[in-house]
N, C-alpha and C positions, 0 to 999 in steps of 0.2 A: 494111296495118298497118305502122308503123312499130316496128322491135324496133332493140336496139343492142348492141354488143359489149361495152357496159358503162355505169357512169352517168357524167352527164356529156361525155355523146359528142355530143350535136346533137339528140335523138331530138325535145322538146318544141319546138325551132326550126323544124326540118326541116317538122315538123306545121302549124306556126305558118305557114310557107313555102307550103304543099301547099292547107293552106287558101284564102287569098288568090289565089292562081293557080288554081285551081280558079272561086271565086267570079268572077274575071275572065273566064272562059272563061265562063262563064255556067249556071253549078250551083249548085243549092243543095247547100252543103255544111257539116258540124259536126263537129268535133273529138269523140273522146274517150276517155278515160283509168278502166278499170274500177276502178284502185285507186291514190291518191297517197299518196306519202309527203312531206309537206312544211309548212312552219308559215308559208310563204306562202301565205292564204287570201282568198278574197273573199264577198259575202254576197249572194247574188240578190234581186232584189224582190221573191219571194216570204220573205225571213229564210232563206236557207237556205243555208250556209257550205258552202265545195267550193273547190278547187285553182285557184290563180291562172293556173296554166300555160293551164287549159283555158277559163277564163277572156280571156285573151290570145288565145290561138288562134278563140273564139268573136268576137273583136273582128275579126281578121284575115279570118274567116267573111262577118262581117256582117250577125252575128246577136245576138239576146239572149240570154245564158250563162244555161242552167239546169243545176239539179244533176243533172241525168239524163248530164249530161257526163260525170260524175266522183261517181260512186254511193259509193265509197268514199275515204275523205280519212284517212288516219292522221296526226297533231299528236306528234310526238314529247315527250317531256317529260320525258327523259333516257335516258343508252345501252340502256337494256333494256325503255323501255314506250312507249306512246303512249296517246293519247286517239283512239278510235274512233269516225267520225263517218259513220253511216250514212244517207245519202240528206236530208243538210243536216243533219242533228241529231246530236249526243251522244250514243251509249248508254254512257259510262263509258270508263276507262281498263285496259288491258290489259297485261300482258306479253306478248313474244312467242310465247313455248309457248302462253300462254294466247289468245291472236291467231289462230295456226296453227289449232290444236286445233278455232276455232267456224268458221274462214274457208269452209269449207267449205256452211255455211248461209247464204252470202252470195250463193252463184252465182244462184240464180233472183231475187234482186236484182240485180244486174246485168244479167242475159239482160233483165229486165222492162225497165230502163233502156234497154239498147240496142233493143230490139226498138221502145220511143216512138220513139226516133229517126230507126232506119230506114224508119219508117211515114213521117216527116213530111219526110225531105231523099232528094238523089238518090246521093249518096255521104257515107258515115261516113269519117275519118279516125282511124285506132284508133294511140293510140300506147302502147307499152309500157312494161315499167318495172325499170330494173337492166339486167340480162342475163338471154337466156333460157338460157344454161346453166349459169347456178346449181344445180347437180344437187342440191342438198343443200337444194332451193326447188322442185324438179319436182312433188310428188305434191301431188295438187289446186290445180296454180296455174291462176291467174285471171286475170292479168294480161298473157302472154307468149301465151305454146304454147297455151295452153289457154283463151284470150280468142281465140287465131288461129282455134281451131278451132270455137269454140261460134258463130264470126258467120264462118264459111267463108272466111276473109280471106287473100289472098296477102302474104307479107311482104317486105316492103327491110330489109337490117340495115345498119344504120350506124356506122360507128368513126371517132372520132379520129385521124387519123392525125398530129394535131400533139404525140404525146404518145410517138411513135415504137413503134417495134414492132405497128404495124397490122394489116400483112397473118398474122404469126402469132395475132394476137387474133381474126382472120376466119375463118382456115383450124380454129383451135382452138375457135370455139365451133361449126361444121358439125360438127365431129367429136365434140363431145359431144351433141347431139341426137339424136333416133330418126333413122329413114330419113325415115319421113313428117313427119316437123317437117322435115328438112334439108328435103323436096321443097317442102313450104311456103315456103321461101325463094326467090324467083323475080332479086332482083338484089342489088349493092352498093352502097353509097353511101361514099365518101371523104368525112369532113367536116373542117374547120379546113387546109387545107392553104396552107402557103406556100412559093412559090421557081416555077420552072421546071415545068411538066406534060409536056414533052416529056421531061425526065429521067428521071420517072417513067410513063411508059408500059411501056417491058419490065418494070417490074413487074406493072402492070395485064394485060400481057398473060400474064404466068405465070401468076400468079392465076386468071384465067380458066379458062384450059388445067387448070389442077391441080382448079378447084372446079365449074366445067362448071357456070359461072353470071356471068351479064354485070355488067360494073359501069358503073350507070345515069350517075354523076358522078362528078364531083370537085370539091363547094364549097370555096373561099377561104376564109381565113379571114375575118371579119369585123369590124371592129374599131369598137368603140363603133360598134353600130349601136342602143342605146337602148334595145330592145324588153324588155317586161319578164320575170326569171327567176324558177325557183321554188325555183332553188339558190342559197344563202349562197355558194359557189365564186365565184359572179359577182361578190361583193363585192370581190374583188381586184382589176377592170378598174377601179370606179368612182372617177372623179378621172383618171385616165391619160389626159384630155384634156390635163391641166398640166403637160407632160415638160419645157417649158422648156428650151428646145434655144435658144442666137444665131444662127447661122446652119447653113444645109445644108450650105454650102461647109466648114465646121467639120467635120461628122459625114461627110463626103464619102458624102453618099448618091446613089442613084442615082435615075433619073426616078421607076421601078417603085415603088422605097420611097417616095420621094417623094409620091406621087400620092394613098397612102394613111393619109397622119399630117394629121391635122385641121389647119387654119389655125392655131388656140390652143396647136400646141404650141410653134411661133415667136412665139408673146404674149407680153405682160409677165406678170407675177404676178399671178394673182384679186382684184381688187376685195372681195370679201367671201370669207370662210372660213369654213366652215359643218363641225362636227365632229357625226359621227354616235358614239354608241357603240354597240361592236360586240358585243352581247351573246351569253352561249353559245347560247341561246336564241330567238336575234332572230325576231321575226314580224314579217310584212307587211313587211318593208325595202326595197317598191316603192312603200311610199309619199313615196320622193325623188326616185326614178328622174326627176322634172322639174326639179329644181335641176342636175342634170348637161345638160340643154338651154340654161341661161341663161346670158348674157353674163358674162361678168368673175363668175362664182363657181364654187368649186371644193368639193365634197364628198369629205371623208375620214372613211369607217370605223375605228375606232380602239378598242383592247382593253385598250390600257396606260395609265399615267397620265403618262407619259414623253413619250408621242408627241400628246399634245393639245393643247399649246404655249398661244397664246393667240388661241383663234376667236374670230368676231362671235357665232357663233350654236350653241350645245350642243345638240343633241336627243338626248332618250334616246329610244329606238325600245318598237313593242312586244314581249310577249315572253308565250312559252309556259308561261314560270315567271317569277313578278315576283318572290317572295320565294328562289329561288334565285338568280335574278340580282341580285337587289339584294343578295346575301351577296357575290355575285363580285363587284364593285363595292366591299365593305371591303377585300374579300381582295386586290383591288388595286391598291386606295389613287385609285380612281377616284371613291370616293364622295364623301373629301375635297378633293378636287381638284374637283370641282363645285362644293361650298360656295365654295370660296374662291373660284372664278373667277365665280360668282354676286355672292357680295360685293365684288367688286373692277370689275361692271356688265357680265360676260357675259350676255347675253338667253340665256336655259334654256327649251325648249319640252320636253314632257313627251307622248306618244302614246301613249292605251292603259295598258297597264302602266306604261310610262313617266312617265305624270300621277299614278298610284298611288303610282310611289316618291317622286314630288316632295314628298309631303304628311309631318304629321308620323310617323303609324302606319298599319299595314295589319294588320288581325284578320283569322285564320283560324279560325274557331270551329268547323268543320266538319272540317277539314283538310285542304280541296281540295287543298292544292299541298303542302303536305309538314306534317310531325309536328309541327312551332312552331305557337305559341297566334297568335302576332304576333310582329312585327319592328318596329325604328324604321325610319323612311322619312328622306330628307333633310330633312327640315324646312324647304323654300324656301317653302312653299306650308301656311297651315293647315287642312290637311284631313284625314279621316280616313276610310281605305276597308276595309269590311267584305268579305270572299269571300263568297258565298251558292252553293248548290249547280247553280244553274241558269243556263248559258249565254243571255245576249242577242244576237242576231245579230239585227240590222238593217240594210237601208235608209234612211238618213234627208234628211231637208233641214232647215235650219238657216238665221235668220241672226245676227251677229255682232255683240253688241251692243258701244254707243260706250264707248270705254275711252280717256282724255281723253288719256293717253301713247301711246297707242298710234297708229293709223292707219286710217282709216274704211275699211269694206268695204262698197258698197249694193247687190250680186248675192248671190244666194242662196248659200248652201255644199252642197256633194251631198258625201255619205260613206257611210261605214257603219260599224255599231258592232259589235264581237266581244269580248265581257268578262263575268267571271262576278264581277266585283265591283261594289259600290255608294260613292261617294263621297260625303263631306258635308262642308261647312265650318261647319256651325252658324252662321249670320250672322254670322261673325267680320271685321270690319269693315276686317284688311288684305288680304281678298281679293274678288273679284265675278266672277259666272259668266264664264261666257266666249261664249257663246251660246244660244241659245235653240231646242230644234229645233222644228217646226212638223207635221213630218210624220214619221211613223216605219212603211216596210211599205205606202206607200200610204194608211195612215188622218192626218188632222188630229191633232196633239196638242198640248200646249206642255208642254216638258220644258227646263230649264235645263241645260246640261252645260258641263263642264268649269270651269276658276277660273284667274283672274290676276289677280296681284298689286297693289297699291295704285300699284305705281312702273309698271307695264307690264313687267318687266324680267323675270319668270317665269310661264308660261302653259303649264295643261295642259288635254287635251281626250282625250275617248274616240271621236273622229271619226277613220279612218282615212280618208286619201284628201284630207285636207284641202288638203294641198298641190298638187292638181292641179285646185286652184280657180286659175283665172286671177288674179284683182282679187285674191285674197289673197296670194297668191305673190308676186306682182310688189309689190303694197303692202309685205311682209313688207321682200323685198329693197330698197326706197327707203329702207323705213323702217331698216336697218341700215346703208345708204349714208350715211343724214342725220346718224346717230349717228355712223357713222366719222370726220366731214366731208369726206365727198364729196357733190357733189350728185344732189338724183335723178334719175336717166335718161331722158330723154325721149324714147326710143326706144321702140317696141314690143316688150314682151316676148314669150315664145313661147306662140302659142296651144294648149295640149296634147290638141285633138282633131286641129288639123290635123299636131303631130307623129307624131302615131300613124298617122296615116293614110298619111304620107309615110314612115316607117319599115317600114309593113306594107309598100306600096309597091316601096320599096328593096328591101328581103327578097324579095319575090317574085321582082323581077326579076334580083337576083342567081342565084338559083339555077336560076333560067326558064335563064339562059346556061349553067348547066355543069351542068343535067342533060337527061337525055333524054327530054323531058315523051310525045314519042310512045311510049317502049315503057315509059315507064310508063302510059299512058290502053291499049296492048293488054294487060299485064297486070293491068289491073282487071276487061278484061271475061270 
């Protein structure tokens, strides 16, 4: 099991890592996570929504992600609640107290969960969640100490060390656990580390000496290696391909730094500019993570209305709350700033929530997401989306019908759909669906989704995942190149199964070098 000195430290990588090396070594192995906290979610073909991390790690695996990964999924939906999503479904929305309080009738869901698992692979990869010595988080946890103990698991704690003060964050969380959780701890892990490892040794060796417990590694940091997170924190790497440096001889870097800044950051300036916004909110925000693989484009997260300047291409992301974020969006004069930069011929893609606010109103009749009856929406788009009490989570397949501005797609689209609202445009004749899905869950259906506009220049969709259609991605970006007047590319763009494949790849063998895969395979048995 993988635990950590806190969040944020490596623990979902590391797993991600563990997995893949494992599976190469020739094991069947699966990831997983008894309880997420994250509004980064994905939806298995059985319709049943659960943490992307574990997700990821399941890809890394080599296997197909089911929700038995990740039994519990908590959806934040502002600082003091979430939406509780037990074993792929929704049982409602919680406060904390009120979280704590039932969490305890969740363990023999879980035990159930892992126990499928360990019947059907040859190692589980259990990873944890926070820190396990949150003392004021000890009594009946499920996650940490008490996920170690209900599936007999020896653990690796892992710390950031690029965030300074490690070794006291090490030495300090041994010391608040029992004896028997310390002994559970069998090695360490150093993650993010950069500079010299010979310097750092007489550290490693006090540590030792004072914890009377070996440290297995010390990963590198890693820099844009692509793989997908299930923390918003990540949002601050993405784009840091475009540092735009002239030359090395300028920055007087050395080979070491050298070796490890992408090609693009000695490029010209991105070809296309594609602005995300950064909502408080944000879900699913892996569904760009493939525009940062492409040639000559650069993606920026953006919260202000100051720093949106003037992109090819605006996406509003989805979101855990559309009528709370589409209030952040007045309150930050980000909502006006999209109108205009609409009407001035910015291409607006809308995802999810995102497609909600594009329209002209959103009704809550119910009051799913908060105390308002409804809100106005941007009005790029005339449509009109109702809340309903009951989450959709799907699978689906789709394809994209011809939109005469737009750019033909003749490959299917694979996505998936997570939304408790309904959208309509009443045959209002400036806009037309956007596609047509075909399949939903494995069964045949035809359902129109999503709408764009009469000019092509505003499109929204309730398809997560869209973008990691090849022929549409790549069309999108022509079709923005052709608009800019540049021509379109006649290169191959990136295939994104074989990116991933080459990422997991990478990952593994990164860490294959600086850890010590033998006394970790003796402390598993």
């Amino acid at each position: 099991m993988i635990q950590g000195t806190g969040s944020h430290v490596g623990k979902s990588i590391l797993v991600c890592a563990l997995c893949r090396i494992l599976k190469q070594d020739g094991y069947r192995v699966a990831p997983f996570k008894a309880q997420n906290m994250a509004l980064n979610s994905f939806v298995t073909k059985d319709g049943k929504e659960m943490g992307r991390a574990q997700v990821t790690q399941a890809e890394a695996a080599g296997i197909e992600p089911t929700v038995e990964m990740n039994p519990i999924l908590l959806k934040p939906t502002g600082d003091c609640g979430s939406q509780v999503v037990v074993m792929g479904k929704p049982i409602g929305n919680m406060t904390a107290k009120e979280y704590y309080q039932k969490k305890v009738g969740f363990v023999s869901i879980i035990k159930d969960a892992y126990d499928k698992l360990r019947s059907k692979f040859d190692i589980i990869v259990i990873e944890g969640a926070g820190s396990p010595a949150e003392i004021n988080l000890k009594d009946g946890d499920i996650v940490n100490m008490g996920m170690a103990e209900m599936a007999s698991a020896p653990v690796l704690l892992v710390t950031d060390i690029d965030r300074g003060g490690a070794f006291a964050w090490i030495v300090g969380t041994l010391e608040l656990l029992t004896t028997s959780e310390r002994d559970r701890v069998k090695g360490i892990v150093f993650n993010k580390f950069r500079g010299d490892k010979s310097i750092l040794k007489p550290g490693l060796d006090m540590l030792e000496n004072r914890i009377n417990k070996p440290v297995l590694g010390v990963i590198p940091y890693m820099h844009n290696l692509g793989i997908d997170d299930e923390d918003s924190v990540s949002l601050e790497d993405i784009g840091s391909k475009y540092a735009i440096f002239r030359d090395a001889d300028e920055l007087r870097l050395n080979q070491k730094i050298l070796s490890n800044l992408q090609p693009s950051a000695f490029s010209l300036q991105p070809v296309i500019d594609i602005v995300v916004i950064k909502l408080p909110r944000i879900s699913n925000f892996t569904d760009f993570n493939m525009f940062t693989h492409e040639k000559d484009v650069r993606t920026r997260f953006v919260d202000n209305a100051e720093n949106i300047g003037k992109p090819d291409l605006l996406i509003i992301p989805g979101t855990k709350n559309t009528i709370g974020d589409l209030t952040f969006l007045k309150e930050r004069g980000i909502f006006g700033e999209i109108i205009e930069l609409s009407r001035q011929g910015t291409m607006t893609i809308g995802i999810c929530g995102g497609y909600q606010m594009l329209g002209r109103q959103i009704n809550d009749p119910h009051h799913v997401e908060s105390s308002e009856d409804s809100i106005q929406g941007l009005g790029l788009l005339e449509t009109v989306t109702t809340f309903s009490r009951e989450k959709q989570t799907y699978q689906v397949k789709a394809c994209m019908l011809e939109h005469g501005h737009l750019f033909p797609v003749d490959n299917e689209l694979v996505g998936y759909e997570i939304h408790m609202g309904e959208t309509a445009y009443n045959g209002h004749n400036s806009v037309r669906p956007f596609a047509r899905i075909t399949e939903r869950a494995g069964e045949m259906v035809d359902i129109l989704d999503g709408c764009v506009s009469s000019d092509g220049n505003v499109m929204g969709t309730y398809i997560h995942g869209i973008f990691d259609n090849d022929e549409f991605r790549s069309g999108l970006i022509n079709y923005l190149r052709l608009k800019k007047g540049f021509k379109s590319s006649d290169e191959c763009h990136v295939n994104s199964k074989s990116i991933k494949e080459h990422k997991y790849n990478e990952l593994a063998d990164i860490v294959r070098r600086n850890i010590n895969m033998n006394l970790v395979y003796s402390i598993m048995q």
